[in-house]
Short mmCIF file of the C-alpha atoms (twelve columns), coordinates in Angstrom:
data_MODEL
# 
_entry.id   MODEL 
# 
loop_
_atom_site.group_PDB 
_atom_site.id 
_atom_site.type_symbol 
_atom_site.label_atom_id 
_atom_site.label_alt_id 
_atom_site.label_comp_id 
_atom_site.label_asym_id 
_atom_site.label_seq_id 
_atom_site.Cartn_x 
_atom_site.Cartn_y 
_atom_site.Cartn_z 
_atom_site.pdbx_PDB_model_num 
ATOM 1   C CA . UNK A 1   -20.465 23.984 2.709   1 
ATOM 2   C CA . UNK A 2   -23.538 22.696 0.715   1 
ATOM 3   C CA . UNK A 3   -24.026 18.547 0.932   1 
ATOM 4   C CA . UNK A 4   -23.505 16.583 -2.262  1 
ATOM 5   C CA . UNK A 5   -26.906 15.069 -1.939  1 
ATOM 6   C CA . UNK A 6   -28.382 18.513 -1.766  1 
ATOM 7   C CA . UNK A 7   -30.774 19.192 -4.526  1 
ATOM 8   C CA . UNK A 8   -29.843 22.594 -6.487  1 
ATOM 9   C CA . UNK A 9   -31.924 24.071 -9.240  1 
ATOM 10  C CA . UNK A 10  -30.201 26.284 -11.576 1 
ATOM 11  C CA . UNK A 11  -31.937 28.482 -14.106 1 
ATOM 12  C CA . UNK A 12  -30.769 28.791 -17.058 1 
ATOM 13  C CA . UNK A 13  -28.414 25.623 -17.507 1 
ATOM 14  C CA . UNK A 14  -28.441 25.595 -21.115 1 
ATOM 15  C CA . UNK A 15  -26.914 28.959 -21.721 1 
ATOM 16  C CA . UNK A 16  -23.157 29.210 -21.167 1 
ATOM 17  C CA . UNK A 17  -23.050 30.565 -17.691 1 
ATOM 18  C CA . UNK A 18  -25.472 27.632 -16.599 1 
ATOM 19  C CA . UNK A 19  -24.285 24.968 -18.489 1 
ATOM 20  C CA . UNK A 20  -20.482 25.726 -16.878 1 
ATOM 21  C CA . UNK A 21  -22.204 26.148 -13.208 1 
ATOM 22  C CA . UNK A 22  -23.937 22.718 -14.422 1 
ATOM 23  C CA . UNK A 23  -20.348 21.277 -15.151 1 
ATOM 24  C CA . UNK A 24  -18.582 22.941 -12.132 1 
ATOM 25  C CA . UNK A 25  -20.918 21.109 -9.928  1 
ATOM 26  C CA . UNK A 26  -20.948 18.061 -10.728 1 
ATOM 27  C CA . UNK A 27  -16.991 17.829 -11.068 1 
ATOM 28  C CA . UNK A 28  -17.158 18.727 -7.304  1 
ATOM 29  C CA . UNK A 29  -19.254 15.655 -6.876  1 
ATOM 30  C CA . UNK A 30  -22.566 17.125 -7.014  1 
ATOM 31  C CA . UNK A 31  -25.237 14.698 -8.586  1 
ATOM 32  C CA . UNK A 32  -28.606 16.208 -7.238  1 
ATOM 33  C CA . UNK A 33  -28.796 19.281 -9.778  1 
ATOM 34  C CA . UNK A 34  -32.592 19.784 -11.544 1 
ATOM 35  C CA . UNK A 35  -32.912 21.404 -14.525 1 
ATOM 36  C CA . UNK A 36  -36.106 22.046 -16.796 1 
ATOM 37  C CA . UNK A 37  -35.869 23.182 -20.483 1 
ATOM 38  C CA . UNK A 38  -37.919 25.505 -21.907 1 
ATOM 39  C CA . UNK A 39  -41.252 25.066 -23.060 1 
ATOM 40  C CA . UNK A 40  -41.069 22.439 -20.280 1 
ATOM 41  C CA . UNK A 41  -41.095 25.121 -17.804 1 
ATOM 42  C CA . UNK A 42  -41.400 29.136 -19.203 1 
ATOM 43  C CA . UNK A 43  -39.897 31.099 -16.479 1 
ATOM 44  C CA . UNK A 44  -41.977 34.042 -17.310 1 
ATOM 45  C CA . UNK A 45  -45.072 31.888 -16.184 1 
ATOM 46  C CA . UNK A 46  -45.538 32.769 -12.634 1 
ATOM 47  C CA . UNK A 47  -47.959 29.978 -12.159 1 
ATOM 48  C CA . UNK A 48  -45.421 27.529 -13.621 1 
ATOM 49  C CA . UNK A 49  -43.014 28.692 -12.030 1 
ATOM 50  C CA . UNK A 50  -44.790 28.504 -8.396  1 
ATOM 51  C CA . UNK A 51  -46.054 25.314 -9.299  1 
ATOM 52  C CA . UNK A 52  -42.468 23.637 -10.177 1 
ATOM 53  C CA . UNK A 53  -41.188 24.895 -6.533  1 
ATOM 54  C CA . UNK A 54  -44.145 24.205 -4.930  1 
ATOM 55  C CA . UNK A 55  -43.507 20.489 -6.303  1 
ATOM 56  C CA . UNK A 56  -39.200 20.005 -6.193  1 
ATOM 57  C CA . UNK A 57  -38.659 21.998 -3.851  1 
ATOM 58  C CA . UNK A 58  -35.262 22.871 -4.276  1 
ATOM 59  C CA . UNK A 59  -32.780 23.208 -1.243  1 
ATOM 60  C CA . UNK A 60  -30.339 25.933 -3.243  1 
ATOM 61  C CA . UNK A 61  -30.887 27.979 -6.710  1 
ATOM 62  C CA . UNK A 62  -29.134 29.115 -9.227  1 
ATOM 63  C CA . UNK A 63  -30.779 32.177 -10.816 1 
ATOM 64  C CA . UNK A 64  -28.710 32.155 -14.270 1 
ATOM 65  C CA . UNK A 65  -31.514 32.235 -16.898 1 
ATOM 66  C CA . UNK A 66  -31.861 35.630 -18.313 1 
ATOM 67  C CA . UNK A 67  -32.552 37.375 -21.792 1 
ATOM 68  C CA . UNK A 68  -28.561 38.373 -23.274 1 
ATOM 69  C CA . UNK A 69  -27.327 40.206 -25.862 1 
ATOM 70  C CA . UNK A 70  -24.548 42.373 -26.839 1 
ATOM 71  C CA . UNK A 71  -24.997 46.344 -27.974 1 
ATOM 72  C CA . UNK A 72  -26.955 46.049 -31.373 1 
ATOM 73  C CA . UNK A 73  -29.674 43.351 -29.189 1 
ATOM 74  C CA . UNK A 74  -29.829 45.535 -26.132 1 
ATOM 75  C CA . UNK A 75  -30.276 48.864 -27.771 1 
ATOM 76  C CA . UNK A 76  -32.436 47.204 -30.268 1 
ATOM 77  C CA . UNK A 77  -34.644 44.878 -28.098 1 
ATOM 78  C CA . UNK A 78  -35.312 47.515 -25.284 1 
ATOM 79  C CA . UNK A 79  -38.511 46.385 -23.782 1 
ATOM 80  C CA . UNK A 80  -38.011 42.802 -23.923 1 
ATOM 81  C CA . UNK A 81  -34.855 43.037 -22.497 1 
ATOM 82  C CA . UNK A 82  -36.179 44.992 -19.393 1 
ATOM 83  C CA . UNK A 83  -39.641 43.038 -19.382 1 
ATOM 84  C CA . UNK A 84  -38.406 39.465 -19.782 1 
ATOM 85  C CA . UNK A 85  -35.357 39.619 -17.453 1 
ATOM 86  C CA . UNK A 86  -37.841 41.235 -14.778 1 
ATOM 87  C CA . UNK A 87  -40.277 38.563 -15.012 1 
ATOM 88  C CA . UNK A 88  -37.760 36.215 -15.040 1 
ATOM 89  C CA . UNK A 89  -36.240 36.949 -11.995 1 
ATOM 90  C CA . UNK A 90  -38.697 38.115 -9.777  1 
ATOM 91  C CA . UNK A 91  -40.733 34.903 -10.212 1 
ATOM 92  C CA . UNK A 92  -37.659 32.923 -9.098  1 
ATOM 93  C CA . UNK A 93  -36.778 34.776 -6.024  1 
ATOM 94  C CA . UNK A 94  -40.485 35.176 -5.020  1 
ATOM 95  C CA . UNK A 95  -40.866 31.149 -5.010  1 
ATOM 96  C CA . UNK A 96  -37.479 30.289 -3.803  1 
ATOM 97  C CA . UNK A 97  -38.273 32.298 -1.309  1 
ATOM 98  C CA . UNK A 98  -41.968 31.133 -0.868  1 
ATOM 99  C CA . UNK A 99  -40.802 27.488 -1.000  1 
ATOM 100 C CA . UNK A 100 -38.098 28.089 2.137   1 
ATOM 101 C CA . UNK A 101 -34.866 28.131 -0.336  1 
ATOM 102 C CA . UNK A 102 -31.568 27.894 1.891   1 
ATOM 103 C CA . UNK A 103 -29.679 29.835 -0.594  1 
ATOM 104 C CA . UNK A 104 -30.247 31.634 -4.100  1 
ATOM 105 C CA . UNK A 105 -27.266 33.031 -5.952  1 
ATOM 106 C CA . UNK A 106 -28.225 35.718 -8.845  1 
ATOM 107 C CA . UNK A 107 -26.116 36.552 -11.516 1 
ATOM 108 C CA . UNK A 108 -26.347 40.140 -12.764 1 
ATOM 109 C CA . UNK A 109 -23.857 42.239 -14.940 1 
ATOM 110 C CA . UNK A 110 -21.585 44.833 -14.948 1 
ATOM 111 C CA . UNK A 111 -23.542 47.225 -16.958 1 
ATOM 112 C CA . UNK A 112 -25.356 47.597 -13.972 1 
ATOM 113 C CA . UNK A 113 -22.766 50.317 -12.725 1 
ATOM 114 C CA . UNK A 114 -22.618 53.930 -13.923 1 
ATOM 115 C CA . UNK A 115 -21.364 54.694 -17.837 1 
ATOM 116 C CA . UNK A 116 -18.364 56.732 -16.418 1 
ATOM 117 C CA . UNK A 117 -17.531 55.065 -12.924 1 
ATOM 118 C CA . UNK A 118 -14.669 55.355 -11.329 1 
ATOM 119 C CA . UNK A 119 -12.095 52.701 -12.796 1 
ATOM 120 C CA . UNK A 120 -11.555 49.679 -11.375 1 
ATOM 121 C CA . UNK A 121 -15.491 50.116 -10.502 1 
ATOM 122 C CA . UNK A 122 -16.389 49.028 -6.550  1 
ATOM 123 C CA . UNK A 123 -19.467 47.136 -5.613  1 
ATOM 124 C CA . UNK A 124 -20.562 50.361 -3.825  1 
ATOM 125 C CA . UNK A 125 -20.529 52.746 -7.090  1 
ATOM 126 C CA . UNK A 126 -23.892 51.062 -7.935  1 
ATOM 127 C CA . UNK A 127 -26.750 53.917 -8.489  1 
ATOM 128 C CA . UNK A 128 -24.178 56.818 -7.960  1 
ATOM 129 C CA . UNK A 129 -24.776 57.827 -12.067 1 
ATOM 130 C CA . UNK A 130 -26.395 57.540 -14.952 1 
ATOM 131 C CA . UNK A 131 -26.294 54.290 -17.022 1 
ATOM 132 C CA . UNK A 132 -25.371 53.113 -20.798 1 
ATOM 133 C CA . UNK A 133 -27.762 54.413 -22.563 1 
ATOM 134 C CA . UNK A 134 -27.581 51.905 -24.935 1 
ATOM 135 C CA . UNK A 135 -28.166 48.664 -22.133 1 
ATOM 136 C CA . UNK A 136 -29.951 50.885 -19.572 1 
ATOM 137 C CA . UNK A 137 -33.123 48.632 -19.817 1 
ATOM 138 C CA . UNK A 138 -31.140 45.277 -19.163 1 
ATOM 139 C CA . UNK A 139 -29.367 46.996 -16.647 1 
ATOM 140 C CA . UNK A 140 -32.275 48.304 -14.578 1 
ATOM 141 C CA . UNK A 141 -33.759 44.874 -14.571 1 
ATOM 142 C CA . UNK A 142 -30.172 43.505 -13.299 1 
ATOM 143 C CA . UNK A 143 -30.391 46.399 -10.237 1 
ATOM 144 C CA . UNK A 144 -33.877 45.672 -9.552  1 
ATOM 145 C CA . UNK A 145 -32.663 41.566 -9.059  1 
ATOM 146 C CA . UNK A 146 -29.881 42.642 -6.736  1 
ATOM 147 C CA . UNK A 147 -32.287 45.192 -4.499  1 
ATOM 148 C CA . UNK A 148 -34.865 41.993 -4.732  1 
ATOM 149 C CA . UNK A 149 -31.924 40.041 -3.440  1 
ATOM 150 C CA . UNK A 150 -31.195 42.297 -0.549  1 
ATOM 151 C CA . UNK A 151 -34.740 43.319 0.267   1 
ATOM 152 C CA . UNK A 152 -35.456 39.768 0.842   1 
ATOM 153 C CA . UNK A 153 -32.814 39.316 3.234   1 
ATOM 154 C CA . UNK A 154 -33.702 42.161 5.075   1 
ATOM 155 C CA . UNK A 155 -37.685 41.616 5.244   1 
ATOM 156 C CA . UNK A 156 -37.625 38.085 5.560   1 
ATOM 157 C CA . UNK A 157 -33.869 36.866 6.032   1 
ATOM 158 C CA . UNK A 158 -33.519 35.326 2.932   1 
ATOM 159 C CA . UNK A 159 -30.068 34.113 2.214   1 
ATOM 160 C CA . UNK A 160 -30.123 35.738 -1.274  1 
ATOM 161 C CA . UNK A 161 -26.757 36.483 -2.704  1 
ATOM 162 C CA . UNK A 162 -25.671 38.258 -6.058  1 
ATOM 163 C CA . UNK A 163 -22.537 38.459 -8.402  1 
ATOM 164 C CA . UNK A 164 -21.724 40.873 -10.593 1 
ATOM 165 C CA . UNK A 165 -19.669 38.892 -13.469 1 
ATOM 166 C CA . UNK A 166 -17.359 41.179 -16.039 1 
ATOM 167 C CA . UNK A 167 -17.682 40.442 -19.515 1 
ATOM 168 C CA . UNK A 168 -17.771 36.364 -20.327 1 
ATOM 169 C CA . UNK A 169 -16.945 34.189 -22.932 1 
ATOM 170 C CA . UNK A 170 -16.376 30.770 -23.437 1 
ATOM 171 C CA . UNK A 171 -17.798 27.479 -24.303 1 
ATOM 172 C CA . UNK A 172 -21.752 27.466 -25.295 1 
ATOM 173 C CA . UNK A 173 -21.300 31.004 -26.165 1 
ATOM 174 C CA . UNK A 174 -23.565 32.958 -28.546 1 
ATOM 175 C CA . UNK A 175 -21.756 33.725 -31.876 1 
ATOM 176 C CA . UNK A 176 -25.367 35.222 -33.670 1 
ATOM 177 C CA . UNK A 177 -23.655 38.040 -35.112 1 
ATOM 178 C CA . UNK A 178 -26.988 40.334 -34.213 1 
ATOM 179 C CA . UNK A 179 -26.933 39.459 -30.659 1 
ATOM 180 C CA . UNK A 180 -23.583 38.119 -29.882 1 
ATOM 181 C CA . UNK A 181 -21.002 40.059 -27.376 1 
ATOM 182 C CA . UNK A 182 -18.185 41.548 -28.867 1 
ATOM 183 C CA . UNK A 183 -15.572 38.581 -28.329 1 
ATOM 184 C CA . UNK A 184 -17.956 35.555 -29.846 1 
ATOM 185 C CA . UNK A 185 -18.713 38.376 -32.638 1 
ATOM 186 C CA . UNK A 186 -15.206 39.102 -33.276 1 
ATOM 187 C CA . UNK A 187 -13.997 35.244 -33.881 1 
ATOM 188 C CA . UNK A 188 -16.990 34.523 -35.957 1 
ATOM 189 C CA . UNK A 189 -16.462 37.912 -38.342 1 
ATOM 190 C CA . UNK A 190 -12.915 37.022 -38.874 1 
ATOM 191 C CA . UNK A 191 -13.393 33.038 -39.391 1 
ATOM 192 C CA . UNK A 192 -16.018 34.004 -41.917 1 
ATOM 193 C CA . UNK A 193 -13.458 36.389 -43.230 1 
ATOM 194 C CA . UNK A 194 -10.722 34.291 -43.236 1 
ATOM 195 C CA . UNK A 195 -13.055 31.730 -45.176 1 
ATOM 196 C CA . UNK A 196 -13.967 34.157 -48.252 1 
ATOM 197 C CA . UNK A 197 -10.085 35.022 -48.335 1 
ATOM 198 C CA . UNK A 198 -9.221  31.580 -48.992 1 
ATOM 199 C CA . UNK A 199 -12.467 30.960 -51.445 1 
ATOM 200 C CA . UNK A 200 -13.384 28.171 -49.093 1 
ATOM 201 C CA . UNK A 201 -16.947 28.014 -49.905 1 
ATOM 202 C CA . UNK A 202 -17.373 24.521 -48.063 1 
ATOM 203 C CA . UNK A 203 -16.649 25.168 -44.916 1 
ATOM 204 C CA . UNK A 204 -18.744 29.006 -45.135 1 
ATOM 205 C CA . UNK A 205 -21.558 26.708 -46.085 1 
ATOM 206 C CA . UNK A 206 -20.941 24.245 -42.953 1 
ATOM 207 C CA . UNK A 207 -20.800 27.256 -40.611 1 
ATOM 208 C CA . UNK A 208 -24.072 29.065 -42.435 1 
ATOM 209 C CA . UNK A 209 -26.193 25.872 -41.978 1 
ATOM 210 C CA . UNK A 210 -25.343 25.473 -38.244 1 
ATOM 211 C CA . UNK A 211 -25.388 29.265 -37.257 1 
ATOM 212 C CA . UNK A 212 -27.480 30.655 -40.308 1 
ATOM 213 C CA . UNK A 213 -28.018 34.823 -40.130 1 
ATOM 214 C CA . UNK A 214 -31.799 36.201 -40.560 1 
ATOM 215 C CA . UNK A 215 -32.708 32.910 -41.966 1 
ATOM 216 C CA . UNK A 216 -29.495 32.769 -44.747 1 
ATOM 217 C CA . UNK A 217 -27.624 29.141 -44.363 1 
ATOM 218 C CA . UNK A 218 -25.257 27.528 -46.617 1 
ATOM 219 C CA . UNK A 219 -28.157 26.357 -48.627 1 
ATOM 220 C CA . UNK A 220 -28.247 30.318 -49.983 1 
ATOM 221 C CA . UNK A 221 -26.978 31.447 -53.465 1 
ATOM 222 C CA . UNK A 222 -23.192 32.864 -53.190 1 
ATOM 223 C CA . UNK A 223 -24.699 36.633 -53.810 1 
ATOM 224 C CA . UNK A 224 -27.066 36.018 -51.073 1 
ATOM 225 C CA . UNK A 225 -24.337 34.982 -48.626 1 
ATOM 226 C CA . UNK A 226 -22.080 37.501 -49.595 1 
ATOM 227 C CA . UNK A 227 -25.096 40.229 -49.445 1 
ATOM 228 C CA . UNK A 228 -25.814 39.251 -45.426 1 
ATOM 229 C CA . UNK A 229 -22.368 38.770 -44.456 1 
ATOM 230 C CA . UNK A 230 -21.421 41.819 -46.129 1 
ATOM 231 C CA . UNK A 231 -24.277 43.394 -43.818 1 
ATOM 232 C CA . UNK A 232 -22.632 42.344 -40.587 1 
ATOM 233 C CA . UNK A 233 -18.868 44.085 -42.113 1 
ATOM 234 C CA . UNK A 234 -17.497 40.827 -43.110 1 
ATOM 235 C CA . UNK A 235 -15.878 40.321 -46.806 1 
ATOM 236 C CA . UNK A 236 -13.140 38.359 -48.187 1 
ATOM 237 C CA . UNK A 237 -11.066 41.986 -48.148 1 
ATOM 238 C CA . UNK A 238 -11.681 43.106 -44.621 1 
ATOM 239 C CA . UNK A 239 -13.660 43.167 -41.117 1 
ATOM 240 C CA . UNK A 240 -15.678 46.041 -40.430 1 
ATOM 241 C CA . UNK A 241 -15.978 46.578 -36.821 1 
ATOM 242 C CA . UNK A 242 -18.236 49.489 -34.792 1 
ATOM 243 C CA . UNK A 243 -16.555 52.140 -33.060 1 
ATOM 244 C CA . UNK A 244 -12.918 53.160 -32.483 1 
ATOM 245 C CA . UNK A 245 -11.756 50.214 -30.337 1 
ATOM 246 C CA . UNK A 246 -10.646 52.624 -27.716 1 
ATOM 247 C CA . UNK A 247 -13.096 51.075 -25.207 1 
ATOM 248 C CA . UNK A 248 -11.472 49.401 -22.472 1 
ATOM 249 C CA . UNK A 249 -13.070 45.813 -21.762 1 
ATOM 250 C CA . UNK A 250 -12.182 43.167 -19.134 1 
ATOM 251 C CA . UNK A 251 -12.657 39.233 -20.118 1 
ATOM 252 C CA . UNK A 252 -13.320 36.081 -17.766 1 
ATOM 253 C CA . UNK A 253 -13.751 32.440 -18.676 1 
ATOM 254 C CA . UNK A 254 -17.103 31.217 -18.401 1 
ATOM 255 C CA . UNK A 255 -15.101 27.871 -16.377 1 
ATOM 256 C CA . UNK A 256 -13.583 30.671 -13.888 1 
ATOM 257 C CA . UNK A 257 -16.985 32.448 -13.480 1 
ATOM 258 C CA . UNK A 258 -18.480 28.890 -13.063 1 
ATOM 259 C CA . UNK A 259 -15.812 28.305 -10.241 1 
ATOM 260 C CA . UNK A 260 -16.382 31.262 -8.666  1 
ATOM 261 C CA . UNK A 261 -20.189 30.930 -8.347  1 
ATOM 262 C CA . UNK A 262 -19.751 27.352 -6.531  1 
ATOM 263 C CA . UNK A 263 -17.150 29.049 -4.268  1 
ATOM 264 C CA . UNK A 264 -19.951 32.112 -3.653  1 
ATOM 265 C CA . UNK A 265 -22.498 29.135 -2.990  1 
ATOM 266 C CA . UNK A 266 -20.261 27.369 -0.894  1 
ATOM 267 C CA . UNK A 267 -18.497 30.159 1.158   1 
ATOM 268 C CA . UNK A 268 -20.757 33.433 0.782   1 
ATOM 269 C CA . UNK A 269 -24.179 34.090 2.569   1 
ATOM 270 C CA . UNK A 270 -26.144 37.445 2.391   1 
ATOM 271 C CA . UNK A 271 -24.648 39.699 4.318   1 
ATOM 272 C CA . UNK A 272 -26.827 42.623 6.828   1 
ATOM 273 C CA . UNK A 273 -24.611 45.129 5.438   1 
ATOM 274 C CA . UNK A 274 -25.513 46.980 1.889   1 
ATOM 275 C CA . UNK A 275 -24.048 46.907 -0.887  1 
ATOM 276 C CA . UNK A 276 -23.981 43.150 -0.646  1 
ATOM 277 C CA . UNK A 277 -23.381 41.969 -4.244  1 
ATOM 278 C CA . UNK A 278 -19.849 41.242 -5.157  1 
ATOM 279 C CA . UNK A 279 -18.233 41.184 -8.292  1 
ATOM 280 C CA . UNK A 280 -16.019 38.667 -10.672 1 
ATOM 281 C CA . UNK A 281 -13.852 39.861 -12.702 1 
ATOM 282 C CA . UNK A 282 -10.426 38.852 -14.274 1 
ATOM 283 C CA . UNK A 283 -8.662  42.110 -13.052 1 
ATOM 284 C CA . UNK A 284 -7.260  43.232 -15.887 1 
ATOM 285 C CA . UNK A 285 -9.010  44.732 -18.761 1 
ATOM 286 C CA . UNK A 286 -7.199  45.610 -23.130 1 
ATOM 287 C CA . UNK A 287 -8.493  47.982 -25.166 1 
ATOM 288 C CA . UNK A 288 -11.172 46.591 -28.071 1 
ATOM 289 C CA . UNK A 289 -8.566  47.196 -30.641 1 
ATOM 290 C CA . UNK A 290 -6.279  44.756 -28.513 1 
ATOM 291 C CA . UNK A 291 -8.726  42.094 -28.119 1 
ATOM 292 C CA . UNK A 292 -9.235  42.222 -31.910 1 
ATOM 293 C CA . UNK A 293 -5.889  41.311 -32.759 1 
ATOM 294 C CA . UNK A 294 -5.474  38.445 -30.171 1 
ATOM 295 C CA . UNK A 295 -8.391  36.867 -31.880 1 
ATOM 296 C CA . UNK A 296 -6.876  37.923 -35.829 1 
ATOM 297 C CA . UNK A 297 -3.887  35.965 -34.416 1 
ATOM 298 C CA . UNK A 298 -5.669  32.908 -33.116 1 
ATOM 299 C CA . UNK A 299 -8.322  32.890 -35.874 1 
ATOM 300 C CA . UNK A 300 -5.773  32.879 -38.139 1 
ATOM 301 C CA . UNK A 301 -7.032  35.851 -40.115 1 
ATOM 302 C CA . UNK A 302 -4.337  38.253 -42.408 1 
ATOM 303 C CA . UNK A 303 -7.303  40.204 -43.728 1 
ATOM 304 C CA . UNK A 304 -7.693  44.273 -42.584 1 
ATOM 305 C CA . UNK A 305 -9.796  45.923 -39.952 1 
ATOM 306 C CA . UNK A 306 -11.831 48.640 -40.426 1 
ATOM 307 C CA . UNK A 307 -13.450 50.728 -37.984 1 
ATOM 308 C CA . UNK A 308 -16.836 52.469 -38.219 1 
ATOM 309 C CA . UNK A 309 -16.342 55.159 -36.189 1 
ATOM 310 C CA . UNK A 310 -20.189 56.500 -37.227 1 
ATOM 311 C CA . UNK A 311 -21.237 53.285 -34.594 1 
ATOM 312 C CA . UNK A 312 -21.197 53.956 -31.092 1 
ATOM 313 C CA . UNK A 313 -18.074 52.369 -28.807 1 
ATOM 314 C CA . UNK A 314 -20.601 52.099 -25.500 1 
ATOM 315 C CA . UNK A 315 -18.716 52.379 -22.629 1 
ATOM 316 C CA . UNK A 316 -15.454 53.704 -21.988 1 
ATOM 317 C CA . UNK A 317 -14.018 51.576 -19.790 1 
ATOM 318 C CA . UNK A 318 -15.196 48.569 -17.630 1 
ATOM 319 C CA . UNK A 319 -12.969 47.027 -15.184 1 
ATOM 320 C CA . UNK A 320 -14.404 45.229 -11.954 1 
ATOM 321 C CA . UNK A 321 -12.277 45.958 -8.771  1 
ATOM 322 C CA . UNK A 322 -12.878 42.398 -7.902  1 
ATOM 323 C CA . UNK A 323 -10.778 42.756 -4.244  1 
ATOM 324 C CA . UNK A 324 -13.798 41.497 -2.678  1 
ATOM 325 C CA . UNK A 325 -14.101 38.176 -3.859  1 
ATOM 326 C CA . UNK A 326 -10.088 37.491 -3.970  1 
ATOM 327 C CA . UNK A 327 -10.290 38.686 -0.118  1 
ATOM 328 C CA . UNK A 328 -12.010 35.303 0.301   1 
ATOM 329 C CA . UNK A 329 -10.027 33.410 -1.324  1 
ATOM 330 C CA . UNK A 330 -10.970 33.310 -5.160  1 
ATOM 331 C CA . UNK A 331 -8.667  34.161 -8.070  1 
ATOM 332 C CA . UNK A 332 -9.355  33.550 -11.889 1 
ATOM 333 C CA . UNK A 333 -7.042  31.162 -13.263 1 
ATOM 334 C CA . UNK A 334 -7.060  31.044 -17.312 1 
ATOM 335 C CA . UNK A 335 -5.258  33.749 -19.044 1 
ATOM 336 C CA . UNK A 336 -7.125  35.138 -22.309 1 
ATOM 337 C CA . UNK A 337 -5.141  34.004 -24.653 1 
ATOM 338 C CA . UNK A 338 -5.660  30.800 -23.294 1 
ATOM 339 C CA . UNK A 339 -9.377  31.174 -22.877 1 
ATOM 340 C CA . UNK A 340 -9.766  32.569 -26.369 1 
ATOM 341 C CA . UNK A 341 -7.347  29.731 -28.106 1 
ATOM 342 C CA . UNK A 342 -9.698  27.332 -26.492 1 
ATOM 343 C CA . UNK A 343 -13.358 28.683 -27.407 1 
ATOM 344 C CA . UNK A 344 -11.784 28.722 -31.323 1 
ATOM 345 C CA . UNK A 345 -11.318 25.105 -31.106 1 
ATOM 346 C CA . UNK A 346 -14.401 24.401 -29.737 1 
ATOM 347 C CA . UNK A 347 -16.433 26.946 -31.789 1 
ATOM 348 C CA . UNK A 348 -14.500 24.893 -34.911 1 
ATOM 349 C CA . UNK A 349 -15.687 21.435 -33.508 1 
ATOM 350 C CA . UNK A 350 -19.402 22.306 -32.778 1 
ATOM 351 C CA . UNK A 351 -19.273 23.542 -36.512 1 
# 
């Protein structure tokens, strides 16, 4: 077990897997967590980076900064996807482990794992294909953190640990429709939907100004508002979504990923055996199609969905055989209607 008065750094604390970690913690009585935001301390500094271990010196770390996105960011951002996240992360293992760090946890993804793996996908089907095409640069930074991880432990005994989290949602999340993930995406398309259906011009206004789209807020004509959402498939008719919805996806709560990272942290160290990474996941996964009418039903929206079946779907199926981490002792606890019914609320409220 890590002591309360233990001083953890955690990268990344204002994004929504930190900023749950950053919540889990400190509801387990935790009061010794540092943070720095950002241009206080630019992670892709190495000298800033060494310097800020060098001077906290932090006992355990949290490596959950990293550059996101959904399909149309990764595909579209390539190289800063693959040169940030590398930068990011092999700055913060190098000093943690420089600066004698008793544990690092890193957070990676499941696109790290072959495009057509064997479903549910094992820890050990890691570099046995080839990858999304459309993430592949995100994803080869995400292997090269895990093999950091390992190599670490091996060279210098490092107890450097990695999770593999399934696809996440939940509060804090990212609803930019050019960047989001599909679930953030999908309640923000049909809010904005539901919105122009019911001519409520106030309260597309309200949601423009706080989350405006390539620089159009509620402060935009009506034709200019209706030109960029129209862009991004939403109308006061229908949703346009990409693909078929025939991908299969599997969900967690950001506060169950959160809960399982402090129960990594507290119960997990780097084991001599490879593949050491382990991965969280719900355990069940719903088609695309599925997932888009929970949300129509929560949202609230009566509007049609279209699919563009010209955009790509990515990834068949992705469904973490998480029998690992339940062998310890961990199981998820919020169902996704649940989860889903909650981050509405909240995305309504920070509006």
């Amino acid at each position: 077990m890590i002591d309360k008065n233990a001083k953890i750094y955690i990268a990344g604390h204002a994004g929504m897997v930190g900023s749950a970690i950053y919540r889990n913690l400190q509801g387990k009585g935790y009061a010794n967590i540092i943070t720095r935001d950002y241009p206080e301390l630019d992670l892709i500094n190495q000298a800033e980076v060494e310097a800020f271990f060098a001077g906290e010196k932090p006992e355990y770390v949290v490596l959950a900064a990293a550059k996101v996105g959904g399909i149309v960011a990764n595909n579209t951002y390539r190289a800063q996807f693959i040169y940030e996240n590398l930068m990011i992360q092999n700055n913060i293992i190098h000093a943690s482990y420089k600066n004698g760090v008793k544990k690092l946890l890193f957070l990676g993804s499941s696109c790290i794992y072959p495009r057509l793996a064997p479903q549910p996908i094992k820890e050990e089907y890691l570099l046995t294909g080839e990858l999304e095409p459309t993430n592949e640069p995100y994803a080869i930074a995400k292997i090269a953190g895990i093999k950091m991880c390992e190599a670490y432990h091996s060279q210098y005994g490092s107890n450097f640990i990695s999770v593999m989290p399934t696809n996440l949602y939940g509060k804090n999340d990212n609803y930019d429709l050019e960047k989001s993930h599909v679930l953030p995406a999908l309640i923000r398309k049909m809010y904005l939907a539901k919105c122009l259906m019911a001519d409520d011009w106030v309260a597309i206004c309200k949601d423009l100004n706080k989350r405006p789209v390539e620089g159009v807020s509620g402060g935009n004509s009506d034709s200019e508002i209706l030109s960029i959402l129209s862009k991004y498939g939403i109308s006061g008719k229908n949703v346009t979504l990409w693909g078929t919805g025939a991908p299969l996806r599997e969900f967690l709560n950001v506060e169950d990923m959160a809960d399982a990272c402090v129960f990594m942290l507290q119960n997990y160290n780097a084991p001599d055996t490879f593949p050491a990474h382990v991965n969280i996941g719900f355990g069940e996964d719903l088609s695309i199609k599925e997932l888009a009418e929970i949300v129509k039903n929560i949202v609230g929206y009566d509007g049609e969905i279209i699919w563009d079946r010209t955009k790509p779907d990515g990834t068949p199926r992705k469904l973490m055989d998480s029998s690992k981490l339940y062998s310890l002792g961990w199981k998820p606890q919020i169902s996704l209607p649940e989860g889903i019914s909650d981050v509405f609320k909240n995305y309504l409220e920070y509006k």
